[in-house]
C-alpha positions in Angstrom: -17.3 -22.2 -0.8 -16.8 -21.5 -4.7 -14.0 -22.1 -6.4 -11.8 -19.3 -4.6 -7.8 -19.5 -4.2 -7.6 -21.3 -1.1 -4.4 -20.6 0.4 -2.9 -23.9 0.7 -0.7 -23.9 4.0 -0.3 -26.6 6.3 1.2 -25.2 8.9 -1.5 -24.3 12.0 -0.5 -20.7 11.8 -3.0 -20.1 9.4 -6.1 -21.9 10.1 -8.2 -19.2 10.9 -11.1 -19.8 9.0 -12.8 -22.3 10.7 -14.2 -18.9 13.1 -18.3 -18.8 12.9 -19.8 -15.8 11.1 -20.9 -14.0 14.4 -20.7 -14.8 18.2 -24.6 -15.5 18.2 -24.6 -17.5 15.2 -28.3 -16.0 14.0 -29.5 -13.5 12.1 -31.2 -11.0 13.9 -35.3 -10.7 13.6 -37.5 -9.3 11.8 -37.5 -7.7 7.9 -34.3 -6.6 6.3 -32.9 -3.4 6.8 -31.4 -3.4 3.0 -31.9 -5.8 -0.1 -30.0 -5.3 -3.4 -31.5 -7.2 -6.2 -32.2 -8.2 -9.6 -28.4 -8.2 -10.1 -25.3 -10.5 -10.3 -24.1 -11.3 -6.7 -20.8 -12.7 -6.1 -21.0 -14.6 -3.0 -19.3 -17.4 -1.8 -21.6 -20.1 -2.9 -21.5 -18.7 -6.8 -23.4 -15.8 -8.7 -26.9 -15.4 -7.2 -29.5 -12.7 -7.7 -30.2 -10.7 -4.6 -29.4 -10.7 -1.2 -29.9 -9.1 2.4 -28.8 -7.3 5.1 -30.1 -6.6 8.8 -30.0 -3.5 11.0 -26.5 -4.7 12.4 -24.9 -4.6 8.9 -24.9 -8.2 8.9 -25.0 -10.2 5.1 -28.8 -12.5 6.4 -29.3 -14.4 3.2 -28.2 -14.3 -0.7 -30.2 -16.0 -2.9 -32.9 -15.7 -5.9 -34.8 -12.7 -6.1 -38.0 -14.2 -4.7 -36.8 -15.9 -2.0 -34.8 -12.7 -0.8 -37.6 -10.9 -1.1 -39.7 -12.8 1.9 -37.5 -10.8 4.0 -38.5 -7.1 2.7 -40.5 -5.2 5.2 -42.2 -1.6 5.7 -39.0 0.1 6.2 -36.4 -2.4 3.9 -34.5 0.1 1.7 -34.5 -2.0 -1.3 -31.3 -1.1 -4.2 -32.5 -2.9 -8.1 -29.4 -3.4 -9.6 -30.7 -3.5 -13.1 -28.0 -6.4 -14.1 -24.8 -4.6 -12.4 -23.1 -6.9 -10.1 -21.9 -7.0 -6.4 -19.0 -7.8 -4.7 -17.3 -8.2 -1.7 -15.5 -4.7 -0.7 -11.5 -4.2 -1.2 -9.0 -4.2 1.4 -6.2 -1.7 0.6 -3.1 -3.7 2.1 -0.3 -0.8 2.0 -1.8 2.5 1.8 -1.0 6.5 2.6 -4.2 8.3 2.5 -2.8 11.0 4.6 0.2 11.7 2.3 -1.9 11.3 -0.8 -4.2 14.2 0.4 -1.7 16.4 1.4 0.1 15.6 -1.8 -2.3 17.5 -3.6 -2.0 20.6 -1.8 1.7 20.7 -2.7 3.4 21.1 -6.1 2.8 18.2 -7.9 5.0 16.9 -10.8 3.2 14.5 -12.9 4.6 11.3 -13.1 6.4 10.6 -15.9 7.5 14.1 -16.8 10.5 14.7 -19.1 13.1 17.2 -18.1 11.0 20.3 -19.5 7.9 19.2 -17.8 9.5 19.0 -14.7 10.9 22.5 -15.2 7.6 24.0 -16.1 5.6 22.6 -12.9 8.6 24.0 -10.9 8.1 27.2 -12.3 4.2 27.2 -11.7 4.7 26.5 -7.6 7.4 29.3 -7.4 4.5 31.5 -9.4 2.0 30.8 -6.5 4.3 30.1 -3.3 5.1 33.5 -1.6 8.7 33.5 -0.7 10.3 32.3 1.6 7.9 29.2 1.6 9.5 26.1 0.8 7.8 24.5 -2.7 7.8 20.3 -1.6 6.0 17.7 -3.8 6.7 15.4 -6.6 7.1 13.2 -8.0 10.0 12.7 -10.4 11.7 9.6 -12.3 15.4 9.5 -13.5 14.1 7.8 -16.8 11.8 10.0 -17.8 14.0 12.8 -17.3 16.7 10.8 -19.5 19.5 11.2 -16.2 19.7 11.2 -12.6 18.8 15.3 -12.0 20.9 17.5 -10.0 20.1 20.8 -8.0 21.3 22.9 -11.4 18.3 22.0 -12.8 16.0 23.3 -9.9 18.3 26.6 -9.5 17.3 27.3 -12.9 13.7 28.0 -12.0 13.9 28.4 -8.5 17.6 30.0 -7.4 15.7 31.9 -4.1 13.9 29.8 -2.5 14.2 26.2 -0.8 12.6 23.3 -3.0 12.5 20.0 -2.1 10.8 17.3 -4.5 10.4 13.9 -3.8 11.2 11.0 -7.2 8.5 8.4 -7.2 9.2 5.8 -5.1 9.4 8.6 -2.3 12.9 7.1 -1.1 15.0 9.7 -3.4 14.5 13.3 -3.4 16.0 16.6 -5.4 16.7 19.5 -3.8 18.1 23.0 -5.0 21.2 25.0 -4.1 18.9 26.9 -1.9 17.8 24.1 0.4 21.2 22.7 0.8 22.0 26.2 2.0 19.8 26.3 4.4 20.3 22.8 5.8 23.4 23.5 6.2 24.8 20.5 3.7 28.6 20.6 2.0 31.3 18.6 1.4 32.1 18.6 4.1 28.7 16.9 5.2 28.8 13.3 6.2 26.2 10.7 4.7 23.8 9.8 8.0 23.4 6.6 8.8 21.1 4.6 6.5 21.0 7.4 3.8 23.3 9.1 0.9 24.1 12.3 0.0 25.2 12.3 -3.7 27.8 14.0 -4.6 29.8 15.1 -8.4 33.3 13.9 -9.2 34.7 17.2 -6.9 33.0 16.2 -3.9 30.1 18.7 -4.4 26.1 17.6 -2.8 24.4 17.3 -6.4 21.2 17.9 -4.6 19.6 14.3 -4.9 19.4 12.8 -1.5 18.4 8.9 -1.0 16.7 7.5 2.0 17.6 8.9 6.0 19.4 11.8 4.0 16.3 13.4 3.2 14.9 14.2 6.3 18.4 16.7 7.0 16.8 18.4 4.5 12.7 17.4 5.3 13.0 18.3 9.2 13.5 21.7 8.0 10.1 21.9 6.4 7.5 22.9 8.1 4.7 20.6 9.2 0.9 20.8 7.9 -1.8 22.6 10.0 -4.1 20.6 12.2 -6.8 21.6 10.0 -4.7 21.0 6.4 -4.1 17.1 8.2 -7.9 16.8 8.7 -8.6 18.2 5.7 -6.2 16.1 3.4 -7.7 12.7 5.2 -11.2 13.6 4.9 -10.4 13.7 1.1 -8.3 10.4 0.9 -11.0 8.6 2.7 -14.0 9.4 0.4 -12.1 8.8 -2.7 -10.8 5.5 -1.1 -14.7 4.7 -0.9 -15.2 6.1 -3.9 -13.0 2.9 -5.4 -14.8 0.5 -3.4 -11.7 -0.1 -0.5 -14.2 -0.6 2.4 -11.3 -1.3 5.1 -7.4 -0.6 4.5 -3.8 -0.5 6.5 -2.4 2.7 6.7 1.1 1.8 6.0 3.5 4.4 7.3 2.2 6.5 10.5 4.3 9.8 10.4 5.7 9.9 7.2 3.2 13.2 6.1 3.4 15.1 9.4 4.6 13.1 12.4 3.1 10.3 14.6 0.9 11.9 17.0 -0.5 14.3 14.3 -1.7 11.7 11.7 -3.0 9.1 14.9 -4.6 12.5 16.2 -6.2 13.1 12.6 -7.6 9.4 12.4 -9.1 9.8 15.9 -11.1 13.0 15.2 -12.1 11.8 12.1 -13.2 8.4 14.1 -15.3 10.5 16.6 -17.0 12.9 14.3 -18.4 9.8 12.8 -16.5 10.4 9.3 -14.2 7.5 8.8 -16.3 4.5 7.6 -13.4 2.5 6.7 -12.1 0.2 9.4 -8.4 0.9 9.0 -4.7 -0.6 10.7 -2.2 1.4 11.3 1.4 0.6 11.5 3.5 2.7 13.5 7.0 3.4 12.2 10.2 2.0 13.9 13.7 2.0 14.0 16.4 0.8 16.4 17.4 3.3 19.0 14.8 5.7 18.2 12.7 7.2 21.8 10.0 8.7 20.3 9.1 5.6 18.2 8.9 3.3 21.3 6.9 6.2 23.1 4.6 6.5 20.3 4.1 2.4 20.5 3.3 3.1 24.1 0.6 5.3 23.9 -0.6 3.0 21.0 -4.0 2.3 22.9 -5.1 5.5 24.0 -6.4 5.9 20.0 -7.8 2.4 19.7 -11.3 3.2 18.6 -13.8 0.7 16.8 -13.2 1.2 13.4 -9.2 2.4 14.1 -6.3 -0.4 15.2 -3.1 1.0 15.6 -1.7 -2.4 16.1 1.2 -2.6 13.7 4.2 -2.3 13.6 6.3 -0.8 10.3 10.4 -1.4 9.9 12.1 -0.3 7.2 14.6 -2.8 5.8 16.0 -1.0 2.5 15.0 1.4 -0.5 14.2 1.0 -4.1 16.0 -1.1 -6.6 16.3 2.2 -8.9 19.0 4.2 -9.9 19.5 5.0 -6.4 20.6 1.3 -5.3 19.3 1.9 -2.2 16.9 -1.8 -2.3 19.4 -4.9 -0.6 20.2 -7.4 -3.0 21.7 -10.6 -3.1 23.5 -10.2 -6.2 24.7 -7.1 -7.3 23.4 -4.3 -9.4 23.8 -4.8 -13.1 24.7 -1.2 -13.6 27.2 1.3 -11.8 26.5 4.5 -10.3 28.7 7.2 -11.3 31.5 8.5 -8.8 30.7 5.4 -6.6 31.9 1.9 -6.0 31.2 1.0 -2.2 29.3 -1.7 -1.2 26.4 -0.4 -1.2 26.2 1.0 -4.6 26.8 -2.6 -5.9 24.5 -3.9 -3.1 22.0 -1.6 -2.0 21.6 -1.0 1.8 19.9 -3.4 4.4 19.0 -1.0 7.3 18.4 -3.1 10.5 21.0 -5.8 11.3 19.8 -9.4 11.2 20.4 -10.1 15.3 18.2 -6.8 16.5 15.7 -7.3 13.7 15.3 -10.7 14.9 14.8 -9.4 18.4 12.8 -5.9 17.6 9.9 -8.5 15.6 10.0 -11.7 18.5 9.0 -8.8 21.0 6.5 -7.3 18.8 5.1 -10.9 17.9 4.5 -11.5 21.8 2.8 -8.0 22.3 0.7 -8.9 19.6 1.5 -6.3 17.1 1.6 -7.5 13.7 5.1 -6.2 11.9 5.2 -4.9 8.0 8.2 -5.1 6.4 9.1 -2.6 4.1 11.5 -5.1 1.5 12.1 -4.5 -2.2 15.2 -6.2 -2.5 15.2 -10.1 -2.3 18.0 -9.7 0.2 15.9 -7.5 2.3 13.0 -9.7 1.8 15.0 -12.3 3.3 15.9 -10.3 6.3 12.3 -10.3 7.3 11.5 -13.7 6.7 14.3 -15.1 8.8 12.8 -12.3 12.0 9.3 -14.0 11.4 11.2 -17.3 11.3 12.9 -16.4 14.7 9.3 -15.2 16.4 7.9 -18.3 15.6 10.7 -19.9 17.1 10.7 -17.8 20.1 7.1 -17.6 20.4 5.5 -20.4 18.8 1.9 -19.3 16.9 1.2 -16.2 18.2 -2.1 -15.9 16.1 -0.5 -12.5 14.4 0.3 -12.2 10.8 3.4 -10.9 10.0 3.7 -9.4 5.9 6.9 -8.6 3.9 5.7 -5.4 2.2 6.6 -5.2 -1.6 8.8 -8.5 -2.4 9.7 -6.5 -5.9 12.3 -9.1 -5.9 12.3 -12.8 -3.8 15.0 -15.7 -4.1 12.9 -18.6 -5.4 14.0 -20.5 -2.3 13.0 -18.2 0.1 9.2 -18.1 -0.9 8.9 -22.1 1.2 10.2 -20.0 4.4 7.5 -17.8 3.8 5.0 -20.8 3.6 6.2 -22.2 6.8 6.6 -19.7 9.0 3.2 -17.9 7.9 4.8 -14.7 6.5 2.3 -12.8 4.0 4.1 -11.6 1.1 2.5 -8.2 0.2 2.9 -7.6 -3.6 2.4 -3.8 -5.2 0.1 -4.2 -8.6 -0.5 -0.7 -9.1 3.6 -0.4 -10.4 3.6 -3.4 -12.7 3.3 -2.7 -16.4 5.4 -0.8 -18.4 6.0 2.5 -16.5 9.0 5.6 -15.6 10.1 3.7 -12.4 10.3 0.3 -13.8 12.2 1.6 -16.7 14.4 3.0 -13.6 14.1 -0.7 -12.1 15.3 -2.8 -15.5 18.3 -0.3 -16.1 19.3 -1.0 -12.4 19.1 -4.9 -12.5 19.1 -6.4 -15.9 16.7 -8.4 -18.2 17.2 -11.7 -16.3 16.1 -10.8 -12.8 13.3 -8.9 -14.0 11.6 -11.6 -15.8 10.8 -12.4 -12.3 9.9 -9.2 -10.2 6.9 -9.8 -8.0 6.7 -13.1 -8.7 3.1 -13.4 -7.4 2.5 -16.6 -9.5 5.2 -18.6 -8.0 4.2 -16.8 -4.3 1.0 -18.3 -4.8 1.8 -21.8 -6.2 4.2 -21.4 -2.6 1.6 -22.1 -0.8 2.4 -18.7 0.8 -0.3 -16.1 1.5 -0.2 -13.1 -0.9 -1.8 -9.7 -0.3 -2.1 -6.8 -2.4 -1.2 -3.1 -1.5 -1.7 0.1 -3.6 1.3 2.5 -2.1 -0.9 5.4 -3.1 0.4 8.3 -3.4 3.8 6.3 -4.9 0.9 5.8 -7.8 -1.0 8.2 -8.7 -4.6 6.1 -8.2 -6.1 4.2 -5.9 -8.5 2.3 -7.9 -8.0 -1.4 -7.2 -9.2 -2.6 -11.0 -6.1 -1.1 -12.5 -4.3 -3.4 -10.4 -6.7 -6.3 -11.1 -6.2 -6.0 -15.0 -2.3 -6.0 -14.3 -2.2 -8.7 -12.3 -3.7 -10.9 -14.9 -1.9 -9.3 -17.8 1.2 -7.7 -16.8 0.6 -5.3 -19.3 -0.3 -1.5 -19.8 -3.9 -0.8 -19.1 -5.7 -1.4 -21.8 -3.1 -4.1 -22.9 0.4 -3.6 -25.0 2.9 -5.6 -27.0 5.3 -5.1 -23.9 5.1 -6.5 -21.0 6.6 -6.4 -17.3 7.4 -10.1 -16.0 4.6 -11.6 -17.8 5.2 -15.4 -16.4 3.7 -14.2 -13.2 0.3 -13.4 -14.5 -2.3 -14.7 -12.6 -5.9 -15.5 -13.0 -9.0 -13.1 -12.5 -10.5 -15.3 -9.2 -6.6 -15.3 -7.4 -6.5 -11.3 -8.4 -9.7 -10.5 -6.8 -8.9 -13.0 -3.8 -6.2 -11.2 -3.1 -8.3 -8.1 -2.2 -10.7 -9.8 -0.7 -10.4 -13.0 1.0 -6.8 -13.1 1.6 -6.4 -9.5 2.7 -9.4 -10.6 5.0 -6.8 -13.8 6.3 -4.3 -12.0 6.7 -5.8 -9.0 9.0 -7.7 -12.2 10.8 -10.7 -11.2 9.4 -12.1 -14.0 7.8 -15.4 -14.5 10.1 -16.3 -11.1 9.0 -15.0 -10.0 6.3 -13.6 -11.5 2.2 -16.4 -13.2 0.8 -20.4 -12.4 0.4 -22.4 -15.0 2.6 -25.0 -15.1 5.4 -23.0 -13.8 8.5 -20.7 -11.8 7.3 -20.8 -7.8 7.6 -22.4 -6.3 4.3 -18.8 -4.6 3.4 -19.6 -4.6 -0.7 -19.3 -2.7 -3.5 -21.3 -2.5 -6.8 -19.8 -2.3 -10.4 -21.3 -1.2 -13.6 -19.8 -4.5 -15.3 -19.3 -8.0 -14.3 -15.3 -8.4 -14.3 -15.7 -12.4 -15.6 -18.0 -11.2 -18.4 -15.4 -8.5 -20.1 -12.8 -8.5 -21.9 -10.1 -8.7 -19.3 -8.1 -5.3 -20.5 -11.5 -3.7 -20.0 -11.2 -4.0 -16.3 -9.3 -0.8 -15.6 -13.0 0.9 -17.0 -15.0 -0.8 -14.3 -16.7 2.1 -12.4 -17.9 1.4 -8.6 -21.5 2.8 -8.7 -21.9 2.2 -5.1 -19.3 1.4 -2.0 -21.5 -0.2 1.3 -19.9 -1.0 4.6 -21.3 -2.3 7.8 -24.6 -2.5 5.4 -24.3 1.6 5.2 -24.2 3.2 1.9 -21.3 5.4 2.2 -20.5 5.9 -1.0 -23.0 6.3 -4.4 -22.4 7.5 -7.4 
């Protein structure tokens, strides 16, 4: 094995390599099906030439060009790589394909975008949506627009019909007079449970709604079409492919247009042969809620080959923002005007420790692995002590349990993850200097975020670390813009400024995370993570060599072809 970051953990929970390639244990006979060649081949042994695949769209040998080519035959398709190298395919750890899609069909609000900008895309939708259509879509951030926006600003532009737009991290969203109107929100309006209605010094909804409080506002909205769901997936899928993510966890099942919709979609898209990816998908819930245990129920009737709806998601708190809505230990370093509550100094922790505990013990012995939604290091902590308390209850169930996000971890929690075999999933795609973590810094101060995602310390844990896009939060998918900022902490393309810059890693531990640990942690590791003989042919080929550039080049590498299960799905 080269010189790969080996997760170092003791405990038994995670010795799960010692699998054999494939149950038989031998290639199959006869010539190759595929050999790529005369390249740079990053396999597991070091940088070799060539290698090969068979007809089952398993890895057979990698090697020098010569020796892989005693297995070409009449009918091997055979791919010269002129110099361009090979890798092992991504695994997108936290994902939305289904929102991303449908994202574009709304009215979209490029990140970033001051007060006028904002203003101006609003006015485009309202120019193309026939009234009385609701205009939704995003995405919006309080520090580019210089303050926290209120529904004047929308009734400017859009005073007849209902908009509702969602900020970036999707857990805040503005809405117009209109849309209060018809949702029936006043003063009189209570604030749901797990959610905020904000209001001005009189009492008055200002139109920004944070968390649960959205969807008084959301349920209203009508749901896509069957066809616009199939449609948006279709799309999210190829480009996904397009980046060279040849398997990925759908994070949040219902979230664009229900449960059954969005496991229907998959299915189809499954059965017609059209989803290549082998994908997980976590199914959202929440104490008390019916249809979230019925949904879990049916959860095997859409089981297909390449489609696992074995996971579980809980959300534990919001974003560490200007909404305050993330659980911290300490408080905030800022106020939040018109409020001094607990939870404004605190942010919110949304499931009680004693029926979180419970809710993930029973999931553990179904065998459903539980993501975490946890930005805040006190929510973070939350669902380290449930995994804590499964293993306690359970013993080693053999399921991977992963704390999605960890924006912010207490330094002495990051040992519990180690020893009770909690991944820590980490979001690359937001680091560097951006809106939201402007948004982030203003909310918490300069000390704590010296150390937000502290990926290098999760790593030097002991603890296994796994990487997850939270497309459409960003607006890319491409996993080398996260690689480059995982090494750098910078901009793309480098800057003087940085965003917790003693948690860089190195290039091998970035692309490990996409590979062999995401592999680890989905208990994948006899199939999938690395380039050798015996694992499936899930790869993806670059126009550069990643360890040969300059490393604020990376965010330039182009995938020039995306193969999974040995099929070329994707080529450029």
């Amino acid at each position: 094995m080269h010189r790969m970051t080996v997760i170092r953990v003791v405990n038994l929970a995670l010795i799960l390599t010692g699998l054999p390639a494939f149950a038989d244990g031998a290639p199959a006979d006869g010539p190759a099906a595929l050999i790529l060649t005369g390249g740079r081949v990053h396999s597991a042994g070091g940088v070799v030439e060539a290698l090969a695949v068979d007809g089952r769209g398993v890895i057979v040998t990698v090697g020098n060009a010569a020796e892989v080519a005693k297995l070409r035959g009449l009918n091997t398709r055979v791919i010269e790589l002129a110099g361009r190298s090979v890798l092992p395919g991504f695994h997108d750890m936290h994902v939305h394909p289904l929102f991303a899609g449908l994202r574009r069909q709304e009215c979209v609000i490029p990140q970033g975008s001051d007060e006028r900008s904002l203003k101006k895309g609003v006015t485009d939708c309202v120019a193309r949506v026939p009234r009385p259509q609701w205009i939704t879509g995003g995405q919006w951030d309080a520090s580019a627009i210089g303050r926290i926006p209120d529904r004047k600003m929308l009734d400017k532009v859009a005073p007849d019909q209902p908009v509702l737009l969602s900020d970036t991290s999707g857990h805040s969203a503005l809405v117009n007079s209109k849309a209060l109107e018809v949702a029936g929100i006043t003063r009189a309006t209570a604030d749901p449970e797990g959610g905020i209605i904000e209001r001005d010094s009189a009492g008055e909804p200002t139109g920004v709604l944070r968390e649960s409080a959205i969807e008084l506002v959301r349920s209203l909205v009508p749901l896509p079409t069957d066809e616009q769901v199939r449609t948006a997936l279709q799309w999210a899928v190829q480009d996904m492919l397009a980046n060279g993510i040849t398997s990925f966890t759908e994070a949040s099942m219902g979230f664009a247009a229900g449960p059954m919709k969005e496991l229907e979609a998959y299915v189809a898209l499954a059965d017609a042969g059209l989803l290549r990816q082998s994908v997980r998908l976590c199914l959202n819930w929440m104490p008390g809620s019916k249809e979230a245990e019925d949904v879990i129920a049916s959860r095997n009737f859409y089981a297909r080959d390449r489609v696992s709806p074995d996971c579980i998601k809980i959300f534990l708190d919001g974003v560490p923002t200007d909404s305050h809505t993330a659980a911290m230990l300490e408080p905030y370093a800022d106020t939040m005007e018109g409020r001094d509550d607990r939870a404004s100094r605190y942010g919110m922790l949304l499931v009680e420790q004693p029926v979180l505990d419970q809710a993930v013990t029973r999931f553990d012995r179904m065998g459903l692995a539980v993501k975490f939604h946890a930005a805040g290091d006190a929510a973070v902590r939350a669902g380290l002590h449930a995994v804590a308390a499964a293993r306690k209850a359970n013993g080693f169930s053999g399921v991977l349990h992963d704390v999605g996000h960890c924006t912010f971890v207490a330094q002495e929690d990051l040992q519990l993850a180690r020893s009770s075999a909690a991944t820590l999933e980490v979001s690359p795609y937001l680091w560097g200097p951006t809106p939201i973590n402007d948004d982030i810094t203003k909310a918490v101060g300069p000390e704590r975020i010296s150390r937000v995602w502290p990926v290098r310390e999760m790593i030097d844990s002991g603890a296994l670390v796994v990487p997850g896009s939270d497309w459409a939060v960003v607006p890319s998918v491409n996993p080398w813009i996260a690689i480059e900022t995982l090494v750098t902490r910078e901009r793309p393309g480098g800057s003087h400024d940085s965003f917790g810059k003693a948690e860089a890693i190195t290039l091998r531990e970035a692309l490990d995370l996409f590979t062999v640990n995401s592999a680890r942690h989905i208990g994948m590791t006899h199939r999938r993570g690395q380039i050798d003989p015996g694992m499936l042919a899930d790869l993806v080929v670059v126009d550069q060599d990643p360890f040969a550039v300059p490393v604020t080049s990376l965010h330039k590498t182009m995938v020039l072809m995306t193969i999974v299960n040995g099929e070329i799905v994707f080529e450029r």
